[in-house]
C-alpha positions in Angstrom: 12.4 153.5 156.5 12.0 150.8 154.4 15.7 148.1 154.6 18.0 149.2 157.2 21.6 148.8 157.3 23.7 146.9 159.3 25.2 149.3 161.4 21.0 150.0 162.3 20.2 146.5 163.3 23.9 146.8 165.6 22.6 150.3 166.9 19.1 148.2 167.4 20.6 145.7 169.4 22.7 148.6 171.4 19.8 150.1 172.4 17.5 147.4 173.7 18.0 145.8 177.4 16.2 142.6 176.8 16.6 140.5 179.9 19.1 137.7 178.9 20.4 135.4 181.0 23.6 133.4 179.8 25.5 130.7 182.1 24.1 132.2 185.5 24.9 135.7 184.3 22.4 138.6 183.3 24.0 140.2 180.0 23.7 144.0 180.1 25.9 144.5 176.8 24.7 142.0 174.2 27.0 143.4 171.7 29.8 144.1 173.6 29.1 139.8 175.0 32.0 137.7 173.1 29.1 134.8 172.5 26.6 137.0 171.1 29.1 139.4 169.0 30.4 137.8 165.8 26.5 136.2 165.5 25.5 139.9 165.8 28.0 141.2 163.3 27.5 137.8 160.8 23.4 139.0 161.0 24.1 142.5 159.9 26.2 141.4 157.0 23.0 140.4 155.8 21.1 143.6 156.5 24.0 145.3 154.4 23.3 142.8 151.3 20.0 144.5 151.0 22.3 147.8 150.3 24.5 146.0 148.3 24.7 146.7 144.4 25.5 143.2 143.7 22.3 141.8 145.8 19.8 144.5 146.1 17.6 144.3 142.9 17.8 140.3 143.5 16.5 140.4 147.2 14.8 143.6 147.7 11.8 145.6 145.7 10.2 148.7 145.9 6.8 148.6 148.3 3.7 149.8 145.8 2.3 151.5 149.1 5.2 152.8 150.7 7.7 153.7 147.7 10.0 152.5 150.4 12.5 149.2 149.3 11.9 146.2 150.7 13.2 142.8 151.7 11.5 140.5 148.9 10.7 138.3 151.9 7.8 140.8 152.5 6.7 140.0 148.7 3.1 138.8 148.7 3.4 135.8 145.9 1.1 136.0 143.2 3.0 134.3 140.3 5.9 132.4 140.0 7.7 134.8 139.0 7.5 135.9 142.7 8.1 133.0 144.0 11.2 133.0 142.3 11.8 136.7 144.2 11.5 135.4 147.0 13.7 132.2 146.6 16.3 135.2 145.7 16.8 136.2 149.3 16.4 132.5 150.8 19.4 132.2 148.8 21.6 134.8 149.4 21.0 134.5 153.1 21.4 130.9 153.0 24.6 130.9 150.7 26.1 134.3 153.1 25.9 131.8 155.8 26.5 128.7 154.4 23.0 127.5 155.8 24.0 127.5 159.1 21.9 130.1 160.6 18.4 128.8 160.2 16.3 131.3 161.9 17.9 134.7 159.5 15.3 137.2 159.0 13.9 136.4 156.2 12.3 132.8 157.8 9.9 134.9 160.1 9.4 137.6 157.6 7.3 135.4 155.3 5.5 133.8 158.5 4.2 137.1 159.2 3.3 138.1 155.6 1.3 134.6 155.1 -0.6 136.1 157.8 -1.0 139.4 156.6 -2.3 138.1 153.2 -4.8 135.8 155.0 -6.1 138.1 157.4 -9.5 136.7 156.4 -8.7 134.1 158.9 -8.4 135.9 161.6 -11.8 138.0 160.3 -13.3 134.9 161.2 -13.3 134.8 164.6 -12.1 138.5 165.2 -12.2 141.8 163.5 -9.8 143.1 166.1 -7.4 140.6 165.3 -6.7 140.3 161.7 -6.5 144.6 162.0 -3.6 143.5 164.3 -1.7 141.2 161.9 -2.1 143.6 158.9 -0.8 146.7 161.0 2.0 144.7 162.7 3.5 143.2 158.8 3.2 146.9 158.1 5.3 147.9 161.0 7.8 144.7 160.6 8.3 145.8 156.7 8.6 149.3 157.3 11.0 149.1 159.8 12.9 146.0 158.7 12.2 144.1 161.9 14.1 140.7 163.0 11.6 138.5 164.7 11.8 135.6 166.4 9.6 133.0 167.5 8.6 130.5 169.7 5.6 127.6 169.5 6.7 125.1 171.5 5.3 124.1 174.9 8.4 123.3 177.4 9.4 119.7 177.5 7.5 118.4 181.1 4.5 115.7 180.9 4.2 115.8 177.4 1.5 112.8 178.3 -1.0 115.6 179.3 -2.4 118.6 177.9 -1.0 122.3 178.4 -3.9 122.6 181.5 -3.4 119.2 183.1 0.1 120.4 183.9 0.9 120.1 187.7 1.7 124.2 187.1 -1.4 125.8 186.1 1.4 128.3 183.5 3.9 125.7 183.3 3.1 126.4 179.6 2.4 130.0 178.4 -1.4 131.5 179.2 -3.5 134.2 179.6 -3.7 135.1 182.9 -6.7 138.1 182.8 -7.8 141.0 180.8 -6.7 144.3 181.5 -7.7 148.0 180.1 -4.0 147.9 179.0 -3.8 144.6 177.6 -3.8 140.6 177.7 -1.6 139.2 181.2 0.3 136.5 180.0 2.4 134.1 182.1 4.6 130.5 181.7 6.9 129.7 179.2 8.2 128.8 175.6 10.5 127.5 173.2 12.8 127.4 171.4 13.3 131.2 170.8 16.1 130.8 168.3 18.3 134.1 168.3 16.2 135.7 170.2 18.4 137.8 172.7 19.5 139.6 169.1 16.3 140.0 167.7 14.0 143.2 167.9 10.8 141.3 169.0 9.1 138.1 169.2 6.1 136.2 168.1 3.9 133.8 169.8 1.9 131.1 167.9 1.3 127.6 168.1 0.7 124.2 166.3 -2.3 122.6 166.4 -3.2 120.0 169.1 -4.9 122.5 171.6 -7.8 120.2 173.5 -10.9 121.6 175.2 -9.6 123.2 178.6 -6.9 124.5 176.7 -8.4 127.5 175.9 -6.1 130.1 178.4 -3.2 128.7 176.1 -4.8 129.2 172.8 -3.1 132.5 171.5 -0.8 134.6 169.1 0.9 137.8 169.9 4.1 140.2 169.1 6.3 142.1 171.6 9.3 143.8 171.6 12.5 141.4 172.9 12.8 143.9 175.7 9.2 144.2 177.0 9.3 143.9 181.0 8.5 140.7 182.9 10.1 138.8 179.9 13.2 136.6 180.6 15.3 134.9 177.8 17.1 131.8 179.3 19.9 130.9 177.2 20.8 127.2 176.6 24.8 126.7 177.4 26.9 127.9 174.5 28.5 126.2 172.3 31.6 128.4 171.5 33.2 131.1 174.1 33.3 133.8 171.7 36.9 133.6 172.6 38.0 131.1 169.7 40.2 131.6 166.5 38.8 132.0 163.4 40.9 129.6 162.1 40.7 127.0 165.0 37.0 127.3 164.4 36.1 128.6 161.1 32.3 127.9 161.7 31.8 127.9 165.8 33.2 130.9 165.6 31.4 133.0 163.4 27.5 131.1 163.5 26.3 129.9 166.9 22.6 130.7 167.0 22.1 130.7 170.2 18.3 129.0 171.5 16.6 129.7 174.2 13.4 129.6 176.7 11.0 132.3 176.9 9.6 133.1 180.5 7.2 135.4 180.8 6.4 136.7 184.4 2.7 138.6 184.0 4.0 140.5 180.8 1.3 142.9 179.5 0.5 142.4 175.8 -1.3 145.4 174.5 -4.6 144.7 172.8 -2.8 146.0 169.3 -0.5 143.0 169.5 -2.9 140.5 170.3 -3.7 138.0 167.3 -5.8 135.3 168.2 -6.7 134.0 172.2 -8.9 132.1 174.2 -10.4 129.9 170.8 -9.2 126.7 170.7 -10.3 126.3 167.2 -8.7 129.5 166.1 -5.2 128.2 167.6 -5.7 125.0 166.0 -6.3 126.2 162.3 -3.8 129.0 162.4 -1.1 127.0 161.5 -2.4 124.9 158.3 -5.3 127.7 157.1 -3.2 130.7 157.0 -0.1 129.4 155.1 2.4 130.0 158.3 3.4 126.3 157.9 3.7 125.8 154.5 4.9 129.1 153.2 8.1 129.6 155.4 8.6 125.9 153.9 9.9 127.4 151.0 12.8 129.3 152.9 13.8 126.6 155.0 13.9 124.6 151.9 15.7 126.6 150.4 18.4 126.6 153.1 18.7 123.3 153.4 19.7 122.8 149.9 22.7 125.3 150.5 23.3 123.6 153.9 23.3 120.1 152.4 25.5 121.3 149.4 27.6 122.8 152.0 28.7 119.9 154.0 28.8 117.6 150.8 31.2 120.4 149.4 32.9 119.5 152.7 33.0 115.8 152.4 34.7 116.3 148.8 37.1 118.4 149.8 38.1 116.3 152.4 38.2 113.4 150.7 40.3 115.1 147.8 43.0 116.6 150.4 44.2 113.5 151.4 43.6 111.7 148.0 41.0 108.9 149.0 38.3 110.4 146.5 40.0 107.7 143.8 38.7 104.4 146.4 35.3 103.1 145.0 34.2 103.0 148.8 34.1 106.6 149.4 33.1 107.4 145.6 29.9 105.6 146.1 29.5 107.4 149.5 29.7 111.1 148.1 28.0 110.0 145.0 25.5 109.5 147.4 26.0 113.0 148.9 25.4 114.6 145.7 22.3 112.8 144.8 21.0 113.6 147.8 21.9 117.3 146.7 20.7 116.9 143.5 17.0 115.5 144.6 16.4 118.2 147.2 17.4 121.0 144.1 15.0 119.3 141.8 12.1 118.6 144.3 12.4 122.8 145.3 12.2 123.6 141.8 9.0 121.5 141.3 7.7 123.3 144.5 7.8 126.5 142.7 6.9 125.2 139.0 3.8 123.3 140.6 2.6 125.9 142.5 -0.8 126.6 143.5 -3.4 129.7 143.6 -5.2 130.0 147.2 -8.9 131.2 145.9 -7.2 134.7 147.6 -4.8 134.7 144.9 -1.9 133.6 146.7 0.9 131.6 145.2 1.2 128.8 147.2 4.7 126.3 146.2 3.2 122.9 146.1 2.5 121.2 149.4 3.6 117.0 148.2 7.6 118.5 147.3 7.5 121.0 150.2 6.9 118.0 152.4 9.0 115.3 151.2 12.2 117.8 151.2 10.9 118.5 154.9 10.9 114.5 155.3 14.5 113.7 153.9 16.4 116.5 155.3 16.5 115.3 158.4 17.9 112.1 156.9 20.0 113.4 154.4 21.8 115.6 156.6 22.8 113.5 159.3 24.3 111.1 156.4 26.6 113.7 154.9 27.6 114.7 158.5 28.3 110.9 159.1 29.9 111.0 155.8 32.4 113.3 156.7 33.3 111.5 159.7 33.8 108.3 157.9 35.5 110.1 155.5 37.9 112.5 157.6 38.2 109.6 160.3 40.8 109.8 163.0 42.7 113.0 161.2 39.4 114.5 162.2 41.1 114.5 165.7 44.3 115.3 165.3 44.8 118.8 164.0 46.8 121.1 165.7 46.0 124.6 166.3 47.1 128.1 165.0 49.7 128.8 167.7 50.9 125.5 166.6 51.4 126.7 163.5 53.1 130.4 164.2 55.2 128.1 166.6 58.9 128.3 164.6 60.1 125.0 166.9 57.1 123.0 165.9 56.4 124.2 162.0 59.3 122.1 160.5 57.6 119.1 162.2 54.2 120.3 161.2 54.9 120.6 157.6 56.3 117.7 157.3 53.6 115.6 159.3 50.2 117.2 158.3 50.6 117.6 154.5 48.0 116.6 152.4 48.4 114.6 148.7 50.9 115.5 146.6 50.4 119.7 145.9 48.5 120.2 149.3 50.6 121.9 152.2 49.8 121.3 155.8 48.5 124.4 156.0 45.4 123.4 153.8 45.3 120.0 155.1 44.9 121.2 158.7 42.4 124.2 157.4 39.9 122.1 155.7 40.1 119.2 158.4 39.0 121.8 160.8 36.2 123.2 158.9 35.5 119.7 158.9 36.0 119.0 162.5 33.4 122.0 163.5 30.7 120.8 161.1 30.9 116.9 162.0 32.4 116.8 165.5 32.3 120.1 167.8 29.3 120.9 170.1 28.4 123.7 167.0 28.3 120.6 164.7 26.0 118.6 166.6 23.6 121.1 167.4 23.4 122.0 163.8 22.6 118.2 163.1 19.7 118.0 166.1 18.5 121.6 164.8 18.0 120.0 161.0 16.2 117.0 162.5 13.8 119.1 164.5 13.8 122.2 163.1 10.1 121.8 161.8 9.0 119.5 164.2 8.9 115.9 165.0 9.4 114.4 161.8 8.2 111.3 162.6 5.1 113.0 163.9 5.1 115.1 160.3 5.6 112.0 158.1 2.4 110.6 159.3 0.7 113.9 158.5 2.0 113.7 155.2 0.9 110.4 154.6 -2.6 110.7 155.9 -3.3 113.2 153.6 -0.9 111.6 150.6 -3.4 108.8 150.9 -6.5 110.9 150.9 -5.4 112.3 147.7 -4.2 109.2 145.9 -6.9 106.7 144.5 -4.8 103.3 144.2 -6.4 102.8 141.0 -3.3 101.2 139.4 -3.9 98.5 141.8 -7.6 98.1 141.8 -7.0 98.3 137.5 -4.0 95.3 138.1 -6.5 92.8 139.9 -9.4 93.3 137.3 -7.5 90.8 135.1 -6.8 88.5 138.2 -10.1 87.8 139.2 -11.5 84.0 140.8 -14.3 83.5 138.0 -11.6 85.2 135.4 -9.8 82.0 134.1 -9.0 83.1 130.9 -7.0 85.7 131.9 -5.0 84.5 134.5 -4.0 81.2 132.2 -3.3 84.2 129.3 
């Protein structure tokens, strides 16, 4: 089939009965469910870019194996010129939804083609499994799948390991073998998306401990398979809301989630890796699923960040305080911020490396560091904008308001901008504003960008463990040679 249109993803989503509970209620009709709808309809937007003349030779390519066309996501990197391919559909997707939906197809796409292309990996351990992987990025790129994922344990005694739980499956496990498949039971997060997705994938980070092996796996299943349960977290938006009350709340609430699963089969096919702690624990940094997808959600963090600094100008310009040295200084700031996260994802792609497999690999130091300052950066614009917008943040009326002919006069006169801005536009961007900086949308956008790859306090330290291992401080061993004890001469020089 090869890219599929939006009205096939919608029919997609028709069709399956996941089990998806939202706010005490089981959903039967996901489309038809106000939260869920406009998300739907904003994800198959992108599915029809791929059809679009304007986008499709940017973010698509014709498969050598299939003939079929393809989401460049699926785009093995061998050059940078393909990494630059790739960046193409980050982009679009990113830029369609202003970098507010972090979790679009593409980001699971290239999780699953870093596998495919390091299937050796998996050869390791099992021949059974790395057949898996490269069938299932077949399937997934021939049929255009939209995958979610989830690798986190629950949040419960995060002091002990996933078997000294109190629950023996308070964390997801393998329960026993069957002629059918792998019993798995327990639970994970944070399944971004997932009652709109067509399936789901299970991996995990390193940290597994001896005991831990029942926990240790990686599999794929369809949303829908039986004995799964999707718990949604309480939305954020109604679904009921005005586009132009809520410009962003409206249209891009990616809903998260917790995955139970209550003795669901996993056939054999679908298994990836189980029951080897040292396979679970090398999955993430040998087979480029962690540093890979880095490139996308790189990628849409620059548009994200650009987005809400766009914001913070715009705000600032509507009600003429951009000309106060105060606020220049803070969205110079803003821009900088922009400007370094650009430049450090270009020297990702221009530094790239070649796995001895002869996979392009965007460098790892840039990758990082973007992954490091984003979850600064971002809070600061939002904080920005809030600084910036201050108390008219709070005080915009709504569209009824508006269509109200006894209150117009007094809203006109009251909510205008500087000189050449109307009320209308005043009170348009301050709630575009409002959503990104203040609603319950807004702020889980702002936890999502600190967490989104992990704890990034937790990550820093990574980095800099292995920053140090790969930095001799020879400047300052070659500084002190001229300030030795017996070296009088040259200190007195």
């Amino acid at each position: 089939m090869g890219i599929r249109t939006g009205a096939q993803y919608i029919e997609a989503v028709k069709a399956r009965k996941p089990e998806v509970w939202l706010s005490g209620k089981r959903i039967e009709n996901l489309f038809e469910e106000p939260v869920f709808k406009q998300p739907i309809l904003e994800i198959a937007k992108l599915y029809d870019m791929q059809h679009d003349p304007e986008f499709q030779d940017k973010i698509t390519h014709v498969c050598e194996e299939t003939g079929e066309r393809v989401n460049n996501a699926f785009l093995v990197p061998k050059c940078y010129e393909d990494l630059v391919k790739r960046r193409n559909v980050f982009e679009a997707f990113a830029k369609a939804t202003f970098g507010l939906m972090g979790r679009t197809p593409d980001f699971l796409n290239v999780v699953v083609t870093s596998m495919y292309y390091n299937s050796w990996f998996f050869e390791k351990y099992n021949k059974n499994w790395a057949e898996n992987v490269r069938n299932y990025y077949k399937y997934m790129r021939d049929n255009d799948i939209f995958l979610t994922h989830a690798i986190i344990n629950p949040q419960n005694d995060r002091s002990k390991t996933s078997h000294e739980q109190k629950d023996t499956y308070t964390h997801l496990g393998a329960v026993k073998e069957t002629p059918d498949g792998l019993v798995v039971r327990g639970a994970k997060m944070l399944a971004t998306l997932a009652p709109v997705t067509d399936e789901v994938i299970i991996y995990s980070f390193p940290g597994f401990a001896p005991g831990d092996e029942k926990y240790a796996l990686a599999f794929a299943i369809p949303i829908d398979t039986p004995g799964l349960r999707i718990i949604c977290r309480e939305p954020m938006q109604d679904g009921q809301r005005s586009f132009f009350d809520h410009p962003l709340a409206s249209r891009f609430e990616e809903m998260d989630a917790l995955l139970v699963f209550d003795d669901v089969v996993v056939p054999w096919d679908r298994v990836f890796l189980y029951n080897n702690v040292e396979a679970a624990n090398k999955l993430y940094p040998m087979t480029g699923a962690g540093q890979q997808p880095a490139h996308q959600s790189g990628v849409r963090g620059l548009v994200k960040l650009e987005f809400a600094t766009q914001v913070a100008m715009k705000v600032a310009d509507t009600i003429g305080v951009d000309g106060y040295l105060n606020v220049q200084d803070q969205l110079g700031e803003l821009a900088q911020s922009l400007e370094s996260i650009r430049a450090l994802l270009k020297v990702a792609e221009y530094e790239h490396t070649m796995t001895e497999h002869g996979e392009a690999m965007p460098a790892y130091v840039p990758l990082e560091t973007i992954r490091g300052l984003l979850p600064k950066m971002y809070p600061r614009a939002i904080e920005v904008i809030q600084i910036v917008g201050a108390g008219g943040l709070l005080m915009s009326p709504t569209g009824a308001d508006f269509e109200s002919e006894e209150l117009r006069g007094s809203i006109d006169n009251y909510y205008v901008g500087r000189e050449g801005i109307s009320s209308l536009e005043r009170v348009s961007i301050f709630k575009l504003a409002w959503d990104l900086c203040g609603e319950a949308f807004g702020q889980r956008l702002l936890q999502y960008e600190r967490y989104y790859t992990g704890d990034p306090i937790r990550k820093r330290g990574i980095f800099y463990n292995n920053y140090k291992r790969q930095t001799p401080l020879t400047m300052v061993d070659e500084a002190l040679k001229g300030a030795q004890l017996d070296n009088k001469e040259a200190l007195t020089n």
